[in-house]
C-alpha positions as a Markdown table, in Angstrom:
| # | Residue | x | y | z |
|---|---|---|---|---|
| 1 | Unk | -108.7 | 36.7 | 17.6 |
| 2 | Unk | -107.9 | 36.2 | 13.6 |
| 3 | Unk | -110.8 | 33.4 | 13.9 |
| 4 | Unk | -113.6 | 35.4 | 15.7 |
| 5 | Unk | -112.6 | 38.0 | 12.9 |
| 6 | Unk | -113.4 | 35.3 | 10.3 |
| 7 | Unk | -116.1 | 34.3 | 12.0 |
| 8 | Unk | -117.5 | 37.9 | 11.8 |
| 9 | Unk | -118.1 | 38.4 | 15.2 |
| 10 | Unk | -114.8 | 40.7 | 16.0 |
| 11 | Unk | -115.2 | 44.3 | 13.5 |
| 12 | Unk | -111.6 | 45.4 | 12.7 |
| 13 | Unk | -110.6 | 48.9 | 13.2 |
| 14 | Unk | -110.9 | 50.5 | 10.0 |
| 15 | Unk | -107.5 | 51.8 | 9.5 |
| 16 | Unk | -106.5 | 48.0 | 10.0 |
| 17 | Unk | -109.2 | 46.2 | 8.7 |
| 18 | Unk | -106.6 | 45.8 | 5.2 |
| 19 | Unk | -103.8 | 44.7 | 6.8 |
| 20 | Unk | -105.8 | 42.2 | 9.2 |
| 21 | Unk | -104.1 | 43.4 | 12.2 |
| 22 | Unk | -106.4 | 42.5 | 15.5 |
| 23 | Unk | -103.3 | 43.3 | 18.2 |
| 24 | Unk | -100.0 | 44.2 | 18.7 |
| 25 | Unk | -97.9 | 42.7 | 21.2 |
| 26 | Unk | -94.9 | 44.4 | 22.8 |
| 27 | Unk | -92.8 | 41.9 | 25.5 |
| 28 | Unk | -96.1 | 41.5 | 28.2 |
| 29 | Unk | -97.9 | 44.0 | 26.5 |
| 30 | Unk | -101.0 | 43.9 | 24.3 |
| 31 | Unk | -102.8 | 46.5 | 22.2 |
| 32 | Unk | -106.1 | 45.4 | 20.8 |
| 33 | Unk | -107.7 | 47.3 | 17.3 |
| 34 | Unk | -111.8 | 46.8 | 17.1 |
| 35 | Unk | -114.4 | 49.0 | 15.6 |
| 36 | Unk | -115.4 | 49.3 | 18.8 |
| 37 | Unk | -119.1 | 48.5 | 18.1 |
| 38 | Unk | -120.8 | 46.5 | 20.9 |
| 39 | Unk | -120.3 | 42.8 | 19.3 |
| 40 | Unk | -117.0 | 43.2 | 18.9 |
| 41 | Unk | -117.0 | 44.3 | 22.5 |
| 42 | Unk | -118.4 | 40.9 | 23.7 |
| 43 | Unk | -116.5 | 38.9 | 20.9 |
| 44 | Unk | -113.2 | 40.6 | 22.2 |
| 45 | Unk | -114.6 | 39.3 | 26.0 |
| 46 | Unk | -114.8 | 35.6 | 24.4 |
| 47 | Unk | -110.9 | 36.1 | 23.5 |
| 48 | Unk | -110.1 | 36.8 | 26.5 |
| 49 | Unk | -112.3 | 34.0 | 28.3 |
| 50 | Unk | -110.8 | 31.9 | 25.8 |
| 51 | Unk | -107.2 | 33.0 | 26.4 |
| 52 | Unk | -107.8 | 32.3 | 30.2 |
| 53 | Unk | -109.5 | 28.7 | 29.6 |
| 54 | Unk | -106.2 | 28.1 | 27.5 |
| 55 | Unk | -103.2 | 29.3 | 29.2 |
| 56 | Unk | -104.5 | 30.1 | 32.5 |
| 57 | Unk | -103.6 | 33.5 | 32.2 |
| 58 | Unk | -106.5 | 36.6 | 32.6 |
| 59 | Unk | -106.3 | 39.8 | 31.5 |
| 60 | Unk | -105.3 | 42.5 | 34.6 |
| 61 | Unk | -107.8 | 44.8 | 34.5 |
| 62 | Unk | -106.3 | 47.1 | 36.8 |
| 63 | Unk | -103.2 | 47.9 | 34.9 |
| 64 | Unk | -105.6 | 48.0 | 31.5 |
| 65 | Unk | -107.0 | 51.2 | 29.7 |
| 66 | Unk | -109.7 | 51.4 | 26.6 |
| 67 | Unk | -109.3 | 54.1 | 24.4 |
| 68 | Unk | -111.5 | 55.2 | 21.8 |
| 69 | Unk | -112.9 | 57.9 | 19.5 |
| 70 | Unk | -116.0 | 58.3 | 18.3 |
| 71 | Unk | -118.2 | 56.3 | 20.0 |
| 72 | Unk | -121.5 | 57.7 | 22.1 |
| 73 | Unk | -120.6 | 58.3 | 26.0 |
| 74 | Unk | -123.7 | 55.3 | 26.5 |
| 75 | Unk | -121.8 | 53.0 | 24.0 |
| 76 | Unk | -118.7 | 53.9 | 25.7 |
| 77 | Unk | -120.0 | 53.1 | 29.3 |
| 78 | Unk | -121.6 | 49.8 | 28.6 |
| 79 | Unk | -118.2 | 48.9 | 26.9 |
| 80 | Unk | -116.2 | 49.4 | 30.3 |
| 81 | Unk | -119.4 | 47.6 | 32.2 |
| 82 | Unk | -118.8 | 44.5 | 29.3 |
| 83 | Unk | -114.8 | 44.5 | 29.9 |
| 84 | Unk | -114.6 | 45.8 | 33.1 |
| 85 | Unk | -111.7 | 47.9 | 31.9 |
| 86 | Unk | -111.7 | 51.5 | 32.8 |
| 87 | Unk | -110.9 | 54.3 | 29.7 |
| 88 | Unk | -107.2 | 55.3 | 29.6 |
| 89 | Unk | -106.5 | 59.1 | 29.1 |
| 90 | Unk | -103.7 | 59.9 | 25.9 |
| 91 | Unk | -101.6 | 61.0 | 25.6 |
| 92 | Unk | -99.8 | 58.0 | 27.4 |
| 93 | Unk | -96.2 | 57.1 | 27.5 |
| 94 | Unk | -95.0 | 53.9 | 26.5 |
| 95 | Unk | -91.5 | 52.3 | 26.5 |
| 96 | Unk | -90.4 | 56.2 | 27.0 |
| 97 | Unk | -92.5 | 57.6 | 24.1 |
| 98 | Unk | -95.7 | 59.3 | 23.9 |
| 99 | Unk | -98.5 | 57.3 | 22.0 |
| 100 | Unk | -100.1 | 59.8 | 20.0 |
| 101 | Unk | -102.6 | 60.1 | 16.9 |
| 102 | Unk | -100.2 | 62.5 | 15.4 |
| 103 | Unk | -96.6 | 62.0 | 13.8 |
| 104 | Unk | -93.8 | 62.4 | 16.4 |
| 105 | Unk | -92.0 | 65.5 | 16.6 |
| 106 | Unk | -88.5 | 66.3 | 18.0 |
| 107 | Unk | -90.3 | 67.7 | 21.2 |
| 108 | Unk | -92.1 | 63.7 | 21.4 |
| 109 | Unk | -88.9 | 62.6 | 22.5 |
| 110 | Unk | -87.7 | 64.7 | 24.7 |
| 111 | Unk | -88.9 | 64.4 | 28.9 |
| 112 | Unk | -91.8 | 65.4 | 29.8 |
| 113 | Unk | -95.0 | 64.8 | 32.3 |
| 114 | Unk | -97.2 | 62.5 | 30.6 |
């Protein structure tokens, strides 16, 4: 990913574009950061072509969600067409904690239907 970022076909998210920070990986788990604008889109799909060329591994589109903000509801749909990856809904829970855009509050821990 860090090479088609140098390249300057991948767009960072701009509240990472600083730091450099494409993904996050969490045990078999992966969050991915990208301005979200198409060519990102289909440089993020080369990654991921890539990443299945190398380790033989693909991406499972069925247990994957895209989440985004600001982008047009045309923009949005050719994305999932591009990466075949249906939008998630947040708030979501992960690893027993909400993922939210907001700070955590005592209530974030606590049980709860999401």
């Amino acid at each position: 990913m860090l090479k088609q970022v140098e390249g300057g076909f991948l767009s960072l998210h701009l509240i990472w574009k600083d730091h450099l920070i494409t993904h996050l990986s969490f045990a078999d788990d992966l969050i991915v950061f990208t301005k979200g604008n198409i060519e990102s889109v289909y440089a993020l799909k080369k990654v991921f072509k890539d990443f299945r060329s190398c380790l033989g591994l693909e991406v499972n589109r069925d247990k994957s969600d895209l989440f985004s903000a600001a982008i047009s509801k045309e923009d949005l749909s050719y994305i999932n067409l591009i990466l075949n990856i249906d939008n998630g809904i947040l708030p979501i829970r992960y690893l027993g904690l909400p993922l939210l855009a907001t700070r955590l509050q005592v209530t974030s821990y606590q049980s709860s239907d999401y």
